[in-house]
C-alpha positions as CSV (number, residue, x, y, z in Angstrom):
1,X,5.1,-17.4,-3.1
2,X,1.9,-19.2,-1.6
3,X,-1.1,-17.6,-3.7
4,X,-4.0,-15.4,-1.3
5,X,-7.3,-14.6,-3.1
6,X,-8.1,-10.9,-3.1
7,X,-6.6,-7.4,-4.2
8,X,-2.8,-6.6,-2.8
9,X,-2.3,-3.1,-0.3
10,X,0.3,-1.6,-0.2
11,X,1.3,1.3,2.6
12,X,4.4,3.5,1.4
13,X,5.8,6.7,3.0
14,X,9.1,8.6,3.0
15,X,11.7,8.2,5.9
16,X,13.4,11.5,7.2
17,X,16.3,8.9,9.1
18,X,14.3,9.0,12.2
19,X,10.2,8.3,11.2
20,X,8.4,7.8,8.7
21,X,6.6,10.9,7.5
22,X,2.4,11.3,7.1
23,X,0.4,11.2,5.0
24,X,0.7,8.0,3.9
25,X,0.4,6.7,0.3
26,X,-1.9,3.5,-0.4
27,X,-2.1,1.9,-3.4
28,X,-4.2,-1.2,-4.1
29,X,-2.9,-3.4,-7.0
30,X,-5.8,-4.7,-9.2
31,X,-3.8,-7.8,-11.3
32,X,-6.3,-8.6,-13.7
33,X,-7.4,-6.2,-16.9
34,X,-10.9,-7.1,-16.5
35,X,-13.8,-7.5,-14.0
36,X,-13.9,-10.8,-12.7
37,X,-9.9,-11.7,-12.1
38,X,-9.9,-11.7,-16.0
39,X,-7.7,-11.3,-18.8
40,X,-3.5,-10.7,-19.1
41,X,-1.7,-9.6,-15.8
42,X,-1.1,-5.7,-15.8
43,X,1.1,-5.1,-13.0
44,X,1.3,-1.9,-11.9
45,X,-0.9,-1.0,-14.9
46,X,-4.0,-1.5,-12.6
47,X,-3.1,0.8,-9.5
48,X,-5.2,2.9,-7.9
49,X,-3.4,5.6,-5.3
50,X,-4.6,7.8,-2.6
51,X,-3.1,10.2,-0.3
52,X,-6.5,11.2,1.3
53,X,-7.5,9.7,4.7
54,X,-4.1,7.6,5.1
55,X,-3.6,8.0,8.9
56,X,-5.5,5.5,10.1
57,X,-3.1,3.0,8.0
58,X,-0.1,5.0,8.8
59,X,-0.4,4.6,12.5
60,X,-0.6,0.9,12.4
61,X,2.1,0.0,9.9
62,X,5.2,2.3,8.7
63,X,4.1,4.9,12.6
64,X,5.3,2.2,14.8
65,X,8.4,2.0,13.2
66,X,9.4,5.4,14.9
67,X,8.4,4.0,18.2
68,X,10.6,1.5,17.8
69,X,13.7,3.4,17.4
70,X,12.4,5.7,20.3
């Protein structure tokens, strides 16, 4: 995997067979224990999760997925 400097996020929803339902859940994976890109690799250790004001993500990732199938 070809390495990008910066924090990972990630979009996540669950699918009723037909779209993907709202709100979203985005999560932003923070590799490093410290400040600074610092210290062992945690993983999912370091992720920080929000439900709140999602839709604006939503509709331009998982939300064209339904219209896709339409």
């Amino acid at each position: 995997m070809q390495y990008v400097e910066g924090v990972e996020m990630g979009v996540g929803a669950y699918f009723d067979g037909e779209k993907f339902l709202a709100p979203s859940c985005l999560d932003w994976e923070h590799k490093r224990f410290f400040p600074g890109d610092l210290g062992e690799l945690t993983y999912e250790m370091g992720t920080v999760v929000t439900y709140q004001r999602t839709q604006h993500f939503h509709d331009r990732t998982l939300g064209r997925f339904g219209e896709a199938a339409a």
